[in-house]
C-alpha positions as CSV (number, residue, x, y, z in Angstrom):
1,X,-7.0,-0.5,0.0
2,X,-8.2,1.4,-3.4
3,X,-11.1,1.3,-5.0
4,X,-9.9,-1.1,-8.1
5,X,-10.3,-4.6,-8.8
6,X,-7.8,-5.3,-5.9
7,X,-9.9,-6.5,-3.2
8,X,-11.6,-8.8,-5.1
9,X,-8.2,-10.6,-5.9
10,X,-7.0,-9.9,-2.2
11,X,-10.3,-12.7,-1.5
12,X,-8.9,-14.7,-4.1
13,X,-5.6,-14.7,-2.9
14,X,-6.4,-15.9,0.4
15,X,-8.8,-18.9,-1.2
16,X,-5.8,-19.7,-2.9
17,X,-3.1,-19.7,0.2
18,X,-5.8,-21.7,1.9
19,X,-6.1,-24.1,-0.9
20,X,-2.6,-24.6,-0.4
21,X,-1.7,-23.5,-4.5
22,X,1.0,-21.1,-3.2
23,X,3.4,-23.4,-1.1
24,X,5.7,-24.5,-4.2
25,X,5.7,-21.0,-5.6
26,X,9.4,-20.3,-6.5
27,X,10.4,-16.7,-5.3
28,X,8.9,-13.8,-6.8
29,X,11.1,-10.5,-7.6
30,X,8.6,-7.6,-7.3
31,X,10.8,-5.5,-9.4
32,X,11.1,-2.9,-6.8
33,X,13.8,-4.0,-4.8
34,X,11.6,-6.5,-2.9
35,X,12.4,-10.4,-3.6
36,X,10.1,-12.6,-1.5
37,X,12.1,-15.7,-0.8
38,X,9.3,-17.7,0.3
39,X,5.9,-16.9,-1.1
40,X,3.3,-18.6,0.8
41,X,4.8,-16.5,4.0
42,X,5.3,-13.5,2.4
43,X,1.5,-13.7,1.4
44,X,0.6,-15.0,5.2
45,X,2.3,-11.7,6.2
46,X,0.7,-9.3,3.8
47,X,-2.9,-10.4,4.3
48,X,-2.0,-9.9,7.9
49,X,-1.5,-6.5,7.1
50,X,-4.6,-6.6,5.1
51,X,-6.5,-7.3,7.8
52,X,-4.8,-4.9,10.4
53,X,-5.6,-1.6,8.4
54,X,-8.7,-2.7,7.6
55,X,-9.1,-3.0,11.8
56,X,-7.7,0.5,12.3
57,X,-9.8,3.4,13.1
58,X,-10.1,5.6,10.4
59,X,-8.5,8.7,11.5
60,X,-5.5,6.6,12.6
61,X,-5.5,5.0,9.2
62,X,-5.2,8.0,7.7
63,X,-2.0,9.1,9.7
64,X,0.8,9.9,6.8
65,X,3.2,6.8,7.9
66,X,0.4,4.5,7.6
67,X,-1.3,5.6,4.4
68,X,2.5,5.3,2.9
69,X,2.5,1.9,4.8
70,X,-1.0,1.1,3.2
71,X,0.0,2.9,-0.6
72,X,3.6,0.3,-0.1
73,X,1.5,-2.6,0.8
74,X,-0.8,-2.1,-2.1
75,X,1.5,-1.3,-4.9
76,X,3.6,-5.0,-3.7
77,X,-0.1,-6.8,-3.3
78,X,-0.8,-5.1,-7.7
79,X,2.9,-6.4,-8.9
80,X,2.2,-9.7,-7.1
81,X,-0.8,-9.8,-8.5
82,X,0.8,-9.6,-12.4
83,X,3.9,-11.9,-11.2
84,X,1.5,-14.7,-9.9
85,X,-1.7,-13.9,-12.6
86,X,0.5,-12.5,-15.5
């Protein structure tokens, strides 16, 4: 993931799913064509993701369909971040 403050909302994101805060969240539209329906699973799904890349090997991170899957999957985690925070 980048450098900015994202990682440190990523933690707080996942304290929050665990706490249970995002189970009533009505659906979010990202604004990029991307609707998620049901938020809590959507976020399950992304932290997932989270968590893969950040098992990857480097070099195999840094293979051009998964740094545009990682760029995707950090763009949609910043424009959840100002649906949910903003």
């Amino acid at each position: 993931m980048p450098a900015d403050d994202l990682a440190a909302w990523i933690e707080e994101l996942r304290r929050r799913l665990d706490a249970g805060e995002l189970a009533d969240v009505p659906p979010i539209d990202l604004g990029n064509g991307l609707t998620l329906s049901h938020v809590e699973r959507a976020v399950r799904r992304m932290l997932a993701d989270v968590e893969m890349f950040r098992a990857m090997d480097p070099a195999e991170r840094a293979l051009p369909h998964f740094r545009a899957r990682r760029e995707f999957l950090a763009d949609n985690l910043r424009l959840l971040r100002d649906r949910l925070d903003g």
